[in-house]
N, C-alpha and C positions, 0 to 999 in steps of 0.2 A: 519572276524576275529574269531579264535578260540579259546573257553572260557577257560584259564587253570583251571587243574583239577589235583588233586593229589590224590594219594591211601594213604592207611595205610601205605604201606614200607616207601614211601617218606615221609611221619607225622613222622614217628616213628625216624629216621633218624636224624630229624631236632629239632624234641622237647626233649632235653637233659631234664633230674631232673632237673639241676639247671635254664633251664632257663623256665620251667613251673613254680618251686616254686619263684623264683624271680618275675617272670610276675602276679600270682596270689596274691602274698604277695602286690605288687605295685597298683594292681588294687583293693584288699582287700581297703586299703587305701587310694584311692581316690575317693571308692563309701561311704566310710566313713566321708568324706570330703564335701562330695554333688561336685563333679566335673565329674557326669557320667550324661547320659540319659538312663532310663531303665522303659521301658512299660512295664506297667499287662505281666503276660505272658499267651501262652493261652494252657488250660489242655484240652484234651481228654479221655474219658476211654473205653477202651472196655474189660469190663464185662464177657462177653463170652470169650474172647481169654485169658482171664485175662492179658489185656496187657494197656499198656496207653500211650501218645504224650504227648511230652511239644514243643510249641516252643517258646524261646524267643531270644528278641535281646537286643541290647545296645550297647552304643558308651563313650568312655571316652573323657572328652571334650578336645578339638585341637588335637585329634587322626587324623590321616589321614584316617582308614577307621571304620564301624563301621559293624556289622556280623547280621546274622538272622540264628539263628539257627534250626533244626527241632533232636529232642531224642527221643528215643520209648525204651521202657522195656515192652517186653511181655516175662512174666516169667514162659511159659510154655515151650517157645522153645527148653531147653535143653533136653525133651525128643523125638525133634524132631532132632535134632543134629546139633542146632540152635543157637546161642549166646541169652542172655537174651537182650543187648542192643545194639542200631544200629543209627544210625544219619548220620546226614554232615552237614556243617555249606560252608553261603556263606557269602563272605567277598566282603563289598560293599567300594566302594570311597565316603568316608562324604566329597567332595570337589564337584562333577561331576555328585556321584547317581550313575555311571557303575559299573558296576556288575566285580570285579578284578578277583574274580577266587571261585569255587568250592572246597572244601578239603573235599572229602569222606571217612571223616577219620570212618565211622562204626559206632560213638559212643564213638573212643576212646580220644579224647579231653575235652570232657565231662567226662569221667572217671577220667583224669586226674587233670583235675580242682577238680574235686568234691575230689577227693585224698588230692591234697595238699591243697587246703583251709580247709578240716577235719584236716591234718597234724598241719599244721599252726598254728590253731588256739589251737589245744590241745596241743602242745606242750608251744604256751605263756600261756594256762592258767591254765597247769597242776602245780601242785606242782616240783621246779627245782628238789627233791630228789627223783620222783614219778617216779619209773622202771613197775612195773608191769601195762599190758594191756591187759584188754577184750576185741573183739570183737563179738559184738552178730550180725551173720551170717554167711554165709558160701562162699556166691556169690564173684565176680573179685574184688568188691569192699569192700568185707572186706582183702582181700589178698592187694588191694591195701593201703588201711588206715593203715596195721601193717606197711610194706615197708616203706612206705613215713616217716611216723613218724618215722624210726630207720633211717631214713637218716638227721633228727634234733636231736636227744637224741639217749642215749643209751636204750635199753629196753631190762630189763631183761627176762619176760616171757610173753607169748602170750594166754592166754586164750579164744578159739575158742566155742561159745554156737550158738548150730544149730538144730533146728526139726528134721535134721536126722543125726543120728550117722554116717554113711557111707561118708557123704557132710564136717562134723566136721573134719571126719579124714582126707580125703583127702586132705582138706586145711592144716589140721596141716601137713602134710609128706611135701609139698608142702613149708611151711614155713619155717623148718628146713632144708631142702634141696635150701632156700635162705640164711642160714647163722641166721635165728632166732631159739629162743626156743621155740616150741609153742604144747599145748597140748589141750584136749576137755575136757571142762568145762560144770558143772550144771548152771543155772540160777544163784542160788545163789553163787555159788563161782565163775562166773565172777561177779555179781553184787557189790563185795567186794574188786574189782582190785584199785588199784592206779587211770588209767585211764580208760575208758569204752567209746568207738566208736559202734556205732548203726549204722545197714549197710541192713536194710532190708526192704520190702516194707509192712510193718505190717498193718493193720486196729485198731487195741490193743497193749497196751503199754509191752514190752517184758522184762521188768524189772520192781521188787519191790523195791519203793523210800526207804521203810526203811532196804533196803540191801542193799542200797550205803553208805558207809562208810562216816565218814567225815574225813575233809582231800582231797577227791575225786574227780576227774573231768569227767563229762561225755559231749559228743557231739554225738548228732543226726541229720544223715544227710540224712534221708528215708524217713522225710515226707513231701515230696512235691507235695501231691495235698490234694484238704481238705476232705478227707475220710482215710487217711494216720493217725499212728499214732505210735509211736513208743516208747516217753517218758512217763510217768504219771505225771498229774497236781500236786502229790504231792511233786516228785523232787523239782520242778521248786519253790513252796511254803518253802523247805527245802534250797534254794541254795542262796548263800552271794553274788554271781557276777552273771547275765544272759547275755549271748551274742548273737546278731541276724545279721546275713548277710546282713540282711534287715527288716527294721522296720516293715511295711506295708505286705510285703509278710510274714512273720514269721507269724504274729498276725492275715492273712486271710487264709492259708494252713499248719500253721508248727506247732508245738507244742507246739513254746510258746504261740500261740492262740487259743488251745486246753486248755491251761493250766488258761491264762484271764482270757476265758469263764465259766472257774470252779469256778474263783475267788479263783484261789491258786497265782493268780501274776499280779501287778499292769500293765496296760494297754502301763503306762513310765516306765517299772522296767526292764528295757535291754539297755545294751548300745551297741553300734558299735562295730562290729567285729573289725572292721580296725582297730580301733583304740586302739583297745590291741596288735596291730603289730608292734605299734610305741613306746612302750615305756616298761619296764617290769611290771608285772601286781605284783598290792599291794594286796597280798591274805592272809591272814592267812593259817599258816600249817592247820589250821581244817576246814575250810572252805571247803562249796562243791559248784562246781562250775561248769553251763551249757553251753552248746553252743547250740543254732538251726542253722541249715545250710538250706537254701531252695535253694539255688543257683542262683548265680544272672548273666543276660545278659552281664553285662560290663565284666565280668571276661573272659568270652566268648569271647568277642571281642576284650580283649587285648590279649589273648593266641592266637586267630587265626592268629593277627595279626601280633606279634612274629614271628609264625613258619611260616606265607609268606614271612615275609622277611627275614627269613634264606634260605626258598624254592626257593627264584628268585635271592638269591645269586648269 
């Protein structure tokens, strides 16, 4: 028997917007719930290539199948004429244990998850009248974070903050030639945006907490391994609502565990992502308000699992 296998054309084909953001929204909320299985997941780095591995898995409970996924970001490749990120995820029968099918999606499932759960959740916990957005980076996945989010709200302007002027631009021609407005920004004049999406693989926090306005919403979804760091423990001490993907994971590689560890934020001072999915989020207009993102397994495995079964449609 031979194992199916799918490329990118056939992923890309099958996994519309809406039914990424609907699958990820669904499974936001039910690793919220406690109705997923999701192991440690396990990091690699390599140093020298400056590149690193995640692989994780997880299963949503009475899912028919459950995935194992393998991600790699080595972010030198672009001036090899390389993609930054690459993977494939397999999708197993939680009934049997056989192995249903390989989707060699690159990477790009992963991308997309990480899109719209940054999407998602900045859009419930931004301020409803909140237009203007930063993005601090330059990579697919800061092009992906504007995207997705002007596909929940409108957004007025895009503010792109990048290490290199050349990278800024090209994202922004790139973004208005999707139909956004979007221009390169100082540090500090994204740090002042309405919303602020953090998209980088930083070691050090890439914004100053006291250049985020209040009012503000920011979500950071780059550090996910524990040498990563991207927010400062002073936001987190500054902010009225915290939200974590994952409790455990946030608090051992993300920045709200960066930020504990400062004793800028209680240990229980985060609640579920999911569950600001569920309902509208009580914020004050002046309130600033975070999100960490580390990405969790089950989200994985409900999106794979989606697009196989459009795939063997």
């Amino acid at each position: 028997m031979t194992l199916p296998a799918f490329d990118t054309a056939a992923i890309k084909k099958a996994a519309t917007p809406q039914l990424v953001l609907d699958t990820i929204r669904d499974a936001l909320i039910a690793h919220a719930e406690g109705r997923t299985s999701v192991p440690p997941p396990l990091h690699m780095d390599f140093p020298e290539a400056d590149g690193d591995c995640h692989v994780k898995a997880g299963w949503i409970t009475g899912a028919a199948d459950f995935t194992v996924k393998i991600a790699t970001g080595f972010y030198g490749n672009p001036r090899l004429g390389l993609p930054s990120n690459h993977g494939l995820v397999c999708v197993v029968s939680a009934r049997t244990g056989q192995v249903r099918a390989l989707l060699d999606d690159q990477g790009l499932l992963t991308a997309w998850r990480t899109a719209a759960a940054g999407a998602l959740i900045t859009h419930a916990m931004a301020r409803p009248t909140a237009a203007t957005l930063a993005v601090f980076g330059t990579g697919e996945q800061a092009r992906l974070q504007a995207s997705w989010l002007a596909k929940l709200r409108p957004v007025g302007m895009v503010l792109v903050h990048g290490r290199n002027p050349h990278k800024a631009n090209a994202l922004c021609d790139e973004l208005n030639a999707r139909g956004l407005n979007a221009r390169p920004a100082s540090a500090q004049e994204a740090a002042e945006a309405d919303m602020i999406i953090t998209t980088t693989p930083a070691t050090a926090p890439v914004l100053d907490a006291t250049q985020v306005r209040e009012g503000s919403h920011v979500t950071g979804i780059g550090t996910d391994m524990p040498h990563k760091n991207e927010l400062p423990p002073a936001l987190f001490h500054r902010a009225r609502l915290i939200a974590t993907d994952d409790h455990a994971q946030c608090l051992d590689h993300g920045d709200f565990g960066h930020a504990v560890r400062a004793g800028a934020a209680a240990q229980d001072g985060d609640i579920a992502a999911g569950l600001l999915l569920k309902a509208p989020v009580d914020r004050p207009d002046t309130a600033i308000t975070v999100a960490d993102l580390t990405g969790v397994g089950a989200l994985d495995a409900a999106l794979a699992s989606a697009v196989l079964g459009q795939l063997l449609r």
